[in-house]
N, CA, C and O of each residue as an XYZ file, in Angstrom:
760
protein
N      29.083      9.164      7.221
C      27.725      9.163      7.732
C      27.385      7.746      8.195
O      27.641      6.759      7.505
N      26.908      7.701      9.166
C      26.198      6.287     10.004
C      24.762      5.854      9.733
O      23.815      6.220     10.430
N      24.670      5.117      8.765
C      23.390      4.656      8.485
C      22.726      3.467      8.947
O      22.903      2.421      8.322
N      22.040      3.491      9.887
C      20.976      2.379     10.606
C      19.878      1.897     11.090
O      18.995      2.625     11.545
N      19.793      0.442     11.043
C      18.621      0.141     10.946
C      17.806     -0.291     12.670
O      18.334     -0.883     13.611
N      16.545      0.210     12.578
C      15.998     -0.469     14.086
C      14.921     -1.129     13.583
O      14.094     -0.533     12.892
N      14.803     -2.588     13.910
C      13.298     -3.154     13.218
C      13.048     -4.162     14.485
O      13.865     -4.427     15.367
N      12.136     -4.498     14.394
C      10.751     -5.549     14.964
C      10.841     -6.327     14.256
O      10.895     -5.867     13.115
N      10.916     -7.818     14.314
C      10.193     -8.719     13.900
C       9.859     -9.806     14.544
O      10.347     -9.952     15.665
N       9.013    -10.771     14.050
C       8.728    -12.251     14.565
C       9.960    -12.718     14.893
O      10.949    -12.335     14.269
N      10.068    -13.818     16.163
C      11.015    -14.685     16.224
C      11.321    -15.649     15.403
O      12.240    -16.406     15.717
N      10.445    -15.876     13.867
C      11.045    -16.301     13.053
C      11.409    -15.920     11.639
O      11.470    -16.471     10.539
N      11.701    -14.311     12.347
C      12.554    -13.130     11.073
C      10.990    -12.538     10.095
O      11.154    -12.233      8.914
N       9.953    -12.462     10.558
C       9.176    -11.701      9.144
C       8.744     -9.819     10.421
O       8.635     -9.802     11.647
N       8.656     -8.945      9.719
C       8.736     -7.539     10.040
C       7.100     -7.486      9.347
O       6.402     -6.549      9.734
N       6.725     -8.088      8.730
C       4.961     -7.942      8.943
C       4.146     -9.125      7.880
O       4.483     -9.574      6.784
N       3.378     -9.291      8.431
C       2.384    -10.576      7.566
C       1.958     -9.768      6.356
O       1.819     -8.581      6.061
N       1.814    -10.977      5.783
C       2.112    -10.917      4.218
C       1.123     -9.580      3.744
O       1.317     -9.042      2.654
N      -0.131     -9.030      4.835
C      -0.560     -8.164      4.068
C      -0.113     -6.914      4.932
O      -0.983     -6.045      4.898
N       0.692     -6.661      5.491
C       1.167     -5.790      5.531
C       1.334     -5.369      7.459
O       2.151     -4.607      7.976
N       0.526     -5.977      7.958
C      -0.425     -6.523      9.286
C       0.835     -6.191     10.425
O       1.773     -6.982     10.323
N       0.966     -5.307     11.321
C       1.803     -5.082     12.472
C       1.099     -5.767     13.795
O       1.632     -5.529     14.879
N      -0.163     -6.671     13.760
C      -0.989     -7.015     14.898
C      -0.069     -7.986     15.400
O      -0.687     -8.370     16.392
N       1.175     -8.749     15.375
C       1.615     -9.808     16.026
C       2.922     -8.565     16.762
O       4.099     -8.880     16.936
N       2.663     -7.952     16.909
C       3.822     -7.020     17.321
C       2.874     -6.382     18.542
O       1.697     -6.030     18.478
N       3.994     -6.350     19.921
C       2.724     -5.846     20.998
C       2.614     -4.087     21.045
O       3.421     -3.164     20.934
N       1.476     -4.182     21.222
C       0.961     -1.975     21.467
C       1.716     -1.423     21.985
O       2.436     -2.091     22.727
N       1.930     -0.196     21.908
C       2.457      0.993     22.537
C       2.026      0.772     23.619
O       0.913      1.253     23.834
N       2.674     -0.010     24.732
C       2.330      0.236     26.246
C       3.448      0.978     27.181
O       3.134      1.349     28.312
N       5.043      1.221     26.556
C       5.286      2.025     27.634
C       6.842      0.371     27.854
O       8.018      0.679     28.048
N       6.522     -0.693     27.783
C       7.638     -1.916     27.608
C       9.097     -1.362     27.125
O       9.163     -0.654     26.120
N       9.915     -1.603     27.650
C      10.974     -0.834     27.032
C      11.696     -1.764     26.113
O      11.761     -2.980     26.296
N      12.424     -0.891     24.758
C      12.936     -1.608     24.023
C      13.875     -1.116     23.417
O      14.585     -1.559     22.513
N      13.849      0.203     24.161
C      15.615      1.338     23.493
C      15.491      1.882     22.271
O      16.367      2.134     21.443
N      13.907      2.100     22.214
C      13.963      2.951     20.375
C      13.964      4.496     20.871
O      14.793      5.217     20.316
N      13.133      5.082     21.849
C      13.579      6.214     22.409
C      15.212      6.878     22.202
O      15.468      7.839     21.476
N      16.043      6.238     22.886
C      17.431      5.926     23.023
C      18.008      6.292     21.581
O      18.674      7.256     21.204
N      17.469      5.077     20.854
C      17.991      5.183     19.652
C      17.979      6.046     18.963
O      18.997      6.416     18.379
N      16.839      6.612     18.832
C      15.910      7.935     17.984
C      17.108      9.174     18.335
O      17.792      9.724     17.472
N      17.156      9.401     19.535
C      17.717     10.223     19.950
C      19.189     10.404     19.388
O      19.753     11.493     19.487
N      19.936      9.055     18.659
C      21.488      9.553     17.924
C      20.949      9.606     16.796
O      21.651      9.077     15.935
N      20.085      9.982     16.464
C      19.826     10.480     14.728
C      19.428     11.490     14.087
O      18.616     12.331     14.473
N      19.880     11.452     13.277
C      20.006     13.335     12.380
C      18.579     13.592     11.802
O      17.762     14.481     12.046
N      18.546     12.507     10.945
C      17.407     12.196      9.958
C      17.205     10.918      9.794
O      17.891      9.989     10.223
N      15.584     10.859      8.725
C      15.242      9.217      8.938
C      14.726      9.109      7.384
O      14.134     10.087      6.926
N      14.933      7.938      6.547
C      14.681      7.677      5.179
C      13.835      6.107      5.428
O      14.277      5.040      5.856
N      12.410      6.503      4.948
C      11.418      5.484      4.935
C      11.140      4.887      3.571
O      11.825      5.292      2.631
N      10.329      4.086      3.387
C      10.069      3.800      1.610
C       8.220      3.991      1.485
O       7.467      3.585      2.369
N       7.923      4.422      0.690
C       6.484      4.760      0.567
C       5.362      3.613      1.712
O       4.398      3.980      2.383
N       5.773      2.613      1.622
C       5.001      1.653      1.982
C       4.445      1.961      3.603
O       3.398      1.755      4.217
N       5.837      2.599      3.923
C       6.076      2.150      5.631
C       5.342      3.612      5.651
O       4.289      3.666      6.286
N       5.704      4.536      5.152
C       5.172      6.173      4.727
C       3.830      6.369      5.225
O       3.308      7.041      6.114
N       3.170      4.925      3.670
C       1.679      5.038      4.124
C       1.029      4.271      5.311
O      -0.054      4.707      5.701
N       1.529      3.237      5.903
C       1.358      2.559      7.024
C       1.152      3.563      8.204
O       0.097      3.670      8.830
N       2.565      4.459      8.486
C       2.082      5.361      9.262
C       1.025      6.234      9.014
O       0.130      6.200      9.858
N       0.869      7.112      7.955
C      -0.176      7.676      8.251
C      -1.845      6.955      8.329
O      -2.919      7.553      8.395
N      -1.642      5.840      8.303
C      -3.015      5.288      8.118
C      -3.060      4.890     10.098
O      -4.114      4.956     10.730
N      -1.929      4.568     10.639
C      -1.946      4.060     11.711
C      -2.429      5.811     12.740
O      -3.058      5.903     13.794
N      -1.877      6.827     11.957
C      -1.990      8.204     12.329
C      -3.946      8.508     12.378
O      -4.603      8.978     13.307
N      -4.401      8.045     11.069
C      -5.539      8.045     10.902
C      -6.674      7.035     12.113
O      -7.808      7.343     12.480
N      -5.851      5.798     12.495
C      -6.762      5.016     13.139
C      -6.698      5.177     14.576
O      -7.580      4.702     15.291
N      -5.511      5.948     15.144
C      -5.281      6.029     16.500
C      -5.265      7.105     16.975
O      -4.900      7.233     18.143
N      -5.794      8.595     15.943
C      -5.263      9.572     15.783
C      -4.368     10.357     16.213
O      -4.501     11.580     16.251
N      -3.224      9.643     16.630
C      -1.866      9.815     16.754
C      -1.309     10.745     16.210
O      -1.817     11.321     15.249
N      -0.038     11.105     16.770
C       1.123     12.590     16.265
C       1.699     11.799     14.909
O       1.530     10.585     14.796
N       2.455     12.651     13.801
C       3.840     12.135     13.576
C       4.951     11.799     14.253
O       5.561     12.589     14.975
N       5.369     10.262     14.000
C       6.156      9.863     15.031
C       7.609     10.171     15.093
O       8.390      9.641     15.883
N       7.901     11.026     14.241
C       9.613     11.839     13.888
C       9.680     13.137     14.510
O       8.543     13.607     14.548
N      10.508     13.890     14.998
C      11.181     15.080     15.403
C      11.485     15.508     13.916
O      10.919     16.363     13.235
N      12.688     14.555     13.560
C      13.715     14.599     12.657
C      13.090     14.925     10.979
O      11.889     14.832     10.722
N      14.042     15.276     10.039
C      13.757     15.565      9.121
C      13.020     14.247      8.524
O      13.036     13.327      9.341
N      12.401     13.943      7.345
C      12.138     12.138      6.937
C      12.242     12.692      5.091
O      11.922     13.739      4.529
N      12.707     11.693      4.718
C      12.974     11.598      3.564
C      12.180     10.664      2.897
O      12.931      9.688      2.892
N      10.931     10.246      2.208
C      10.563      9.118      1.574
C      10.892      8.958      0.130
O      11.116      9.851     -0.687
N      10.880      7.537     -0.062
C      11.675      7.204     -1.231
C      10.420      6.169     -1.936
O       9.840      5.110     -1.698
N      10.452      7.205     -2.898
C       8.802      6.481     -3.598
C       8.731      7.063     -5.077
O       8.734      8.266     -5.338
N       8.662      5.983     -6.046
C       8.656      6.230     -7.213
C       7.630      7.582     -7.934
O       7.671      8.011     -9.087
N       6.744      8.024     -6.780
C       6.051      9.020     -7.137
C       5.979      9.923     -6.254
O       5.112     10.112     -5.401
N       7.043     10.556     -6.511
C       6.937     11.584     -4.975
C       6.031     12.783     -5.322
O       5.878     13.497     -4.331
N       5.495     13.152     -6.226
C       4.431     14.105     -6.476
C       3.241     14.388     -6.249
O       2.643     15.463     -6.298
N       2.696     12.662     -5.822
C       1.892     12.086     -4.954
C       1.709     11.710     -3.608
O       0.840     10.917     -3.249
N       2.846     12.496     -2.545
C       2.921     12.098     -1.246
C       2.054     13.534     -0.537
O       2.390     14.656     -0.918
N       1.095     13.390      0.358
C       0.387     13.765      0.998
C       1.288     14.371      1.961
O       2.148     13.548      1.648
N       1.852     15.042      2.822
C       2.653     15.293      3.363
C       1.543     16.124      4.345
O       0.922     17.120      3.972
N       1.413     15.373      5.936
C       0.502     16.236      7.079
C       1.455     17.623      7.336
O       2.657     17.763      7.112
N       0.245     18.825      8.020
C       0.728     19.546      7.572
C       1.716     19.717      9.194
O       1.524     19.176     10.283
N       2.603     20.533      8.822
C       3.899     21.033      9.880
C       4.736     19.828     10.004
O       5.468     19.845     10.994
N       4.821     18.715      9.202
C       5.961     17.723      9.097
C       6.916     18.007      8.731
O       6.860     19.197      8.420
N       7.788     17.636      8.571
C       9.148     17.874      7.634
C       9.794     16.747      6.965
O      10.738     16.064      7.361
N       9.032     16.660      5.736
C       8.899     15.311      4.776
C       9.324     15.705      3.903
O       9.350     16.935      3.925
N       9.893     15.079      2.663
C       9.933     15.343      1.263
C      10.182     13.612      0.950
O      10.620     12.607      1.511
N       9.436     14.151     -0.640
C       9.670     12.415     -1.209
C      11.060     12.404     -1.717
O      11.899     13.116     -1.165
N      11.352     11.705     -2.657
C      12.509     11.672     -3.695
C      12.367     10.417     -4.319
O      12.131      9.435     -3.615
N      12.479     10.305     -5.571
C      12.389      9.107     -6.419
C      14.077      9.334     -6.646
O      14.556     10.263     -7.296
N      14.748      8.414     -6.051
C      16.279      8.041     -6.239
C      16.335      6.861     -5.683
O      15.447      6.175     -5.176
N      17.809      6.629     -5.865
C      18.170      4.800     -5.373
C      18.975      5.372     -3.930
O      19.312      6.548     -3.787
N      19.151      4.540     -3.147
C      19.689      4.906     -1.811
C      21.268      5.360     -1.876
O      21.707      5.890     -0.855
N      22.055      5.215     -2.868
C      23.236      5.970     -3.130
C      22.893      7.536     -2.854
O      23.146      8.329     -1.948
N      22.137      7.585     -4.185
C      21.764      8.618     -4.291
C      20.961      9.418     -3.096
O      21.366     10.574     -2.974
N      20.039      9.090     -2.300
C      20.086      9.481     -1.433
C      20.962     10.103      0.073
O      20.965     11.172      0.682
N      21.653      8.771      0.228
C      22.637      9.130      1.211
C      23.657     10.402      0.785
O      24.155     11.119      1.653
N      23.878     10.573     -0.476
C      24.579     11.460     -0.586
C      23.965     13.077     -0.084
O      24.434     14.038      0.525
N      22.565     12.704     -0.771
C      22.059     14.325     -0.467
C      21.828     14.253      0.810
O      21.806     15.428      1.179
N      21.597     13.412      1.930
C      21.672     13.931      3.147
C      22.876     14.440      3.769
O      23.018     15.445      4.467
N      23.897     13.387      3.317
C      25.243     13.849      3.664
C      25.908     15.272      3.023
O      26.999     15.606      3.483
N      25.342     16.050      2.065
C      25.553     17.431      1.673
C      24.989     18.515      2.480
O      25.384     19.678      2.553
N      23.837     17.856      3.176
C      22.862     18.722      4.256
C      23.973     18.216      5.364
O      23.410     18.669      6.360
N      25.183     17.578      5.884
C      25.622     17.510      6.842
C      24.996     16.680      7.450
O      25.233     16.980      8.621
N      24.269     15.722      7.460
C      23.532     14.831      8.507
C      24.637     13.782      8.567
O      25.378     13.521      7.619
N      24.685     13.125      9.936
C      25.706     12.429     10.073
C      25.082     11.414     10.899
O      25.982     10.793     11.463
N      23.714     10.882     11.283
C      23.151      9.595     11.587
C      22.116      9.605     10.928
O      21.442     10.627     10.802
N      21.749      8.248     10.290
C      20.704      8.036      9.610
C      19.913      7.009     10.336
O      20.498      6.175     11.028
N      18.352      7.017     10.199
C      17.778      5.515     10.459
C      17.186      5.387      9.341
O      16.686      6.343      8.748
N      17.165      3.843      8.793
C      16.434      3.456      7.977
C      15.527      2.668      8.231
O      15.774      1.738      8.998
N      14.126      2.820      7.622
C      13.088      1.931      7.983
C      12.072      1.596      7.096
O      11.581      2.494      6.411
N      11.597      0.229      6.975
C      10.887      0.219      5.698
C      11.792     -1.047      5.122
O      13.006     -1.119      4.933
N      10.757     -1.997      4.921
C      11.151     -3.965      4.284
C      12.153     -3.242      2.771
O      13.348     -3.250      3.066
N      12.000     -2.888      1.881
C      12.283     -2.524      0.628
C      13.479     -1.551      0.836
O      14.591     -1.632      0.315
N      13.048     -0.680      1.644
C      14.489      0.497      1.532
C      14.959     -0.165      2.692
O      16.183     -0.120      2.570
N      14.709     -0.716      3.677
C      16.282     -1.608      4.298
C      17.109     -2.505      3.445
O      18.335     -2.439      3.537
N      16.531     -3.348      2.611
C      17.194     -3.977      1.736
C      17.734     -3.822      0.747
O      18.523     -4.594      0.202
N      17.253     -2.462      0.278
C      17.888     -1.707     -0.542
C      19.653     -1.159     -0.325
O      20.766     -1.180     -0.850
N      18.895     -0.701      0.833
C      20.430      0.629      1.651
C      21.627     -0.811      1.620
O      22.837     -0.623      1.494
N      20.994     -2.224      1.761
C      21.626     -3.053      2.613
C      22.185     -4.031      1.128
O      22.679     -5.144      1.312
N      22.076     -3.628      0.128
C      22.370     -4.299     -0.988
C      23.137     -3.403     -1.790
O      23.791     -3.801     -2.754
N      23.065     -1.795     -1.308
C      23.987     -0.750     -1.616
C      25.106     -1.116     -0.992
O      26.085     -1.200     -1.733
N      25.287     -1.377      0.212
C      26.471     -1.380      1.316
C      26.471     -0.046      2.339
O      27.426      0.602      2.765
N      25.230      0.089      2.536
C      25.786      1.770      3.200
C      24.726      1.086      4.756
O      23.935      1.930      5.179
N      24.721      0.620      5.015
C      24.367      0.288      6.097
C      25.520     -0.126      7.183
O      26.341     -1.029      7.023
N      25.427      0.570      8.110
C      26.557      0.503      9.015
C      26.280     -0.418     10.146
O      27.050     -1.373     10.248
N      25.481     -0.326     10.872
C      24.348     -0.658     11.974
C      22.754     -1.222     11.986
O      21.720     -0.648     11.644
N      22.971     -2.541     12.506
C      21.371     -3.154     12.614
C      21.444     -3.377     13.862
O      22.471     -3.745     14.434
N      19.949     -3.097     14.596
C      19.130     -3.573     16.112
C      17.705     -4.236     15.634
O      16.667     -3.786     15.148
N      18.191     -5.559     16.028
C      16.564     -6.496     15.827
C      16.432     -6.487     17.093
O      17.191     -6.557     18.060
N      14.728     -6.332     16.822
C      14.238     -6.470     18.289
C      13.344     -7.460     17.715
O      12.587     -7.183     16.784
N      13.461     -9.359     18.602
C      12.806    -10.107     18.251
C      11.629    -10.177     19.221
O      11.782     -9.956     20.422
N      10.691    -10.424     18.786
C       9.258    -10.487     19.604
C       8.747    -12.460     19.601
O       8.638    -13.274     18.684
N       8.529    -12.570     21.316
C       8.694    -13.953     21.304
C       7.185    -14.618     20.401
O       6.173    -15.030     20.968
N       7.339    -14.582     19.357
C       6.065    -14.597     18.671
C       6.534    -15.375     17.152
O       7.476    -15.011     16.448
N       5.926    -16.133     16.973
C       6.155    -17.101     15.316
C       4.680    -16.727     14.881
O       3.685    -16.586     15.593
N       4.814    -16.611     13.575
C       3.885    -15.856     12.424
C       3.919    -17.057     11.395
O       2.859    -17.090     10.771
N       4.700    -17.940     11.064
C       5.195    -18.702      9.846
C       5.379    -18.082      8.707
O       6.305    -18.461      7.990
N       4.739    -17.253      8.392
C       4.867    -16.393      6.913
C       4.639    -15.275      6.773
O       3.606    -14.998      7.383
N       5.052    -14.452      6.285
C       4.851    -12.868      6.410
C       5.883    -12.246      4.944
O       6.098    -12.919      3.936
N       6.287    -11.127      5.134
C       7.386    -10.219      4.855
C       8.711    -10.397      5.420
O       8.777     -9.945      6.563
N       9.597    -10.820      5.064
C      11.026    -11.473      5.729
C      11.551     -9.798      6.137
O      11.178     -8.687      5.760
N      12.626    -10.297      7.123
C      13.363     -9.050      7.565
C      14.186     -8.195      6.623
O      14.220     -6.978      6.444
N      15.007     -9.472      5.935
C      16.132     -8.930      4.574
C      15.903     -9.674      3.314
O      16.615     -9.209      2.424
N      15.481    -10.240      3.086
C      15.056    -11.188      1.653
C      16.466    -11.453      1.222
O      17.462    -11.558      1.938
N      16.362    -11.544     -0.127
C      17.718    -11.606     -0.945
C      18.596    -10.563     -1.148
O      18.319     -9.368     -1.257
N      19.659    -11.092     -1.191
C      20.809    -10.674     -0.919
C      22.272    -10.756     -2.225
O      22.714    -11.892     -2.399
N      22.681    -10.052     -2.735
C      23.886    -10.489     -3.874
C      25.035    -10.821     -3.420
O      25.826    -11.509     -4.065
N      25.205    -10.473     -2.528
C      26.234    -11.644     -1.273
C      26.178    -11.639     -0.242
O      25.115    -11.153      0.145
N      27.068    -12.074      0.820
C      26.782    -12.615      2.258
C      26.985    -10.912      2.370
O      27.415    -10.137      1.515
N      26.403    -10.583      4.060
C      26.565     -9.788      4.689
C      27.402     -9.950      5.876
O      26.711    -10.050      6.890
N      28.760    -10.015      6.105
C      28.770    -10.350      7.765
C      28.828     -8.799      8.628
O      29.274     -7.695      8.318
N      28.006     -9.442     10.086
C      28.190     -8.557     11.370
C      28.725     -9.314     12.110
O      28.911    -10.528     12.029
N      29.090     -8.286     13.166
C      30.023     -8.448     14.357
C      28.689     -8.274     15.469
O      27.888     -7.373     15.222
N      28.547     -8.827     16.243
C      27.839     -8.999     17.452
C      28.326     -8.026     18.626
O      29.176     -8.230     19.493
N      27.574     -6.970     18.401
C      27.696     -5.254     19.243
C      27.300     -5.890     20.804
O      28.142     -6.085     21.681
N      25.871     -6.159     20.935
C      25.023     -6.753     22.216
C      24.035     -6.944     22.280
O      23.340     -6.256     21.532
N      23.512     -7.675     22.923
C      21.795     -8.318     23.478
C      21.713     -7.845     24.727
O      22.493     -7.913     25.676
N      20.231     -7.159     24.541
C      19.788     -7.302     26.016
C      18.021     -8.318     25.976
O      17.537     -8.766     24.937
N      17.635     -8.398     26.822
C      16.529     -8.823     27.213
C      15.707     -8.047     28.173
O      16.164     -7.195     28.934
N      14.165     -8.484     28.064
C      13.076     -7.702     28.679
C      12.158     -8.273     29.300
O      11.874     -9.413     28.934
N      11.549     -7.780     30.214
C      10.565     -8.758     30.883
C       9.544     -9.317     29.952
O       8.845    -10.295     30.218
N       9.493     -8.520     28.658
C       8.249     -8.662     27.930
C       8.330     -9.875     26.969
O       7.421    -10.301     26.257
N       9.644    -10.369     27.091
C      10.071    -11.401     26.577
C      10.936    -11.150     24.968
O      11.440    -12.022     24.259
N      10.878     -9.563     24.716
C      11.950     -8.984     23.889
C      13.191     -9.386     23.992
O      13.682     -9.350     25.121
N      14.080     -9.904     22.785
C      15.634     -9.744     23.161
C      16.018     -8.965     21.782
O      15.749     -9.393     20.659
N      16.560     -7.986     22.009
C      16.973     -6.866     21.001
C      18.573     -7.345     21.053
O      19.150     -7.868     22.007
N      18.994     -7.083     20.031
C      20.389     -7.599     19.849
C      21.588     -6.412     18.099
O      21.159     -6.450     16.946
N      22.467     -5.874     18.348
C      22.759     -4.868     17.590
C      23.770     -5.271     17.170
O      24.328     -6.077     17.915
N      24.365     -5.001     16.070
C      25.134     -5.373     15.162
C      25.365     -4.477     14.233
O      24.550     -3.708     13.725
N      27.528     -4.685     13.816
C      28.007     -3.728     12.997
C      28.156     -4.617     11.844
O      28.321     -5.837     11.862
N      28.057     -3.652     10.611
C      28.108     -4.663      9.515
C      29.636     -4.449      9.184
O      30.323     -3.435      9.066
N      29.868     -5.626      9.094
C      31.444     -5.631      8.633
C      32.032     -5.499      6.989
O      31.731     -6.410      6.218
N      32.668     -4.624      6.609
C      33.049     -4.553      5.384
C      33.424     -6.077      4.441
O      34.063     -6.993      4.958
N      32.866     -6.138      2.898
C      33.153     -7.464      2.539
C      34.408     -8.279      2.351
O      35.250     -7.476      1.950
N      34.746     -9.028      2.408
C      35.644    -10.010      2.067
C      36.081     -9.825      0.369
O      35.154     -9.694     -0.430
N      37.208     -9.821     -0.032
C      37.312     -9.934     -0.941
C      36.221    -11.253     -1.741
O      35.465    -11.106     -2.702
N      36.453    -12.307     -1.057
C      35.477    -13.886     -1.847
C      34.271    -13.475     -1.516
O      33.378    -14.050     -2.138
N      33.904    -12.619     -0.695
C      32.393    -12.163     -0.493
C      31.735    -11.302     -1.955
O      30.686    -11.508     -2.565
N      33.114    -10.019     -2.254
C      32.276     -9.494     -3.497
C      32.047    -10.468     -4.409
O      30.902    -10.521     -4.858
N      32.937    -11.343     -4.843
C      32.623    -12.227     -6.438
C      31.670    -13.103     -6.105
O      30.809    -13.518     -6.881
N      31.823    -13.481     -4.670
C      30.227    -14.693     -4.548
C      28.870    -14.175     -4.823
O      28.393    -13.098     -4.465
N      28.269    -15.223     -5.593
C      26.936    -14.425     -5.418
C      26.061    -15.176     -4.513
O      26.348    -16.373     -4.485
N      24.978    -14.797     -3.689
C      24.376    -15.514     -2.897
C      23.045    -16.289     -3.482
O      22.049    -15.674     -3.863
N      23.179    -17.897     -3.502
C      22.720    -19.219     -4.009
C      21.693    -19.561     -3.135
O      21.989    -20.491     -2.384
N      20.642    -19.125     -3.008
C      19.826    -19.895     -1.442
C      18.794    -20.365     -1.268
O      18.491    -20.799     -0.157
């Protein structure tokens, strides 16, 4: 199974200000940035409560659709408590992302996106992350929510491609490369 990530952030790596704030990120105008594209090789999508409730509040203020086709999986210590709009196709699950990936992969799903500060770093501290696309926005924030935080060892990628946009986007994709033997025993010091 292919598990990956598509994120936004500042050009100096934060995916949202410290309170949670998507305003340094530009509107839905129609700018292209290949998430269409992307959306389109994926089976299913695993969010973490946070990003869960973000959307529906962003659902609430713009009164906007659900923004998935696809099945969504949220991963939230209280899934008994997820509001689920109606004709979605949501379920929570309180598990760790092992555990997750497996039960999608028993349903046969064979692309994943992951999205969400906590469950990217999660999936990405499991090792089951196959694929990252940053899309940097020419924009500095100084402080926010980092893209990947800490880490228990290095991660290396291989440099897939960049493109650029008039909007001043450069999205850039990357395979994560399996660890190094000196990679598992290191731990990351930073």
């Amino acid at each position: 199974m292919r598990m990956s990530v598509f994120v936004g952030s500042s050009l100096d790596g934060f995916i949202a200000r410290k309170n949670g704030s998507l305003d340094f990120l530009p509107t839905v105008s129609g700018d292209p940035n290949g998430y269409p594209e992307f959306l389109a090789t994926i089976d299913a999508v695993v969010i973490g409560r946070n990003t869960y409730e973000w959307i529906l509040d962003w659902m609430r203020r713009t009164r906007g659709d659900w923004p998935y086709d696809k099945p969504v999986t949220v991963l939230t210590r209280r899934p008994g408590r997820l509001g689920v709009p109606q004709g979605v196709n949501c379920e929570a699950r309180n598990c760790s992302p092992r555990r997750a990936a497996a039960l999608l992969e028993r349903r046969g799903v064979r692309s994943v996106y992951v999205d969400g500060g906590k469950t990217v770093q999660g999936f990405l501290r499991a090792g089951l992350i196959g694929r990252v696309i940053i899309n940097r926005y020419p924009v500095l924030i100084g402080q926010g929510i980092p893209l990947f935080g800490e880490l228990p060892r290095d991660i290396r990628l291989k440099h897939v491609s960049t493109a650029t946009y008039p909007n001043g986007l450069v999205k850039s994709e990357y395979r994560v490369l399996p660890p190094r033997r000196s990679d598992r025993a290191r731990r990351h010091h930073g």
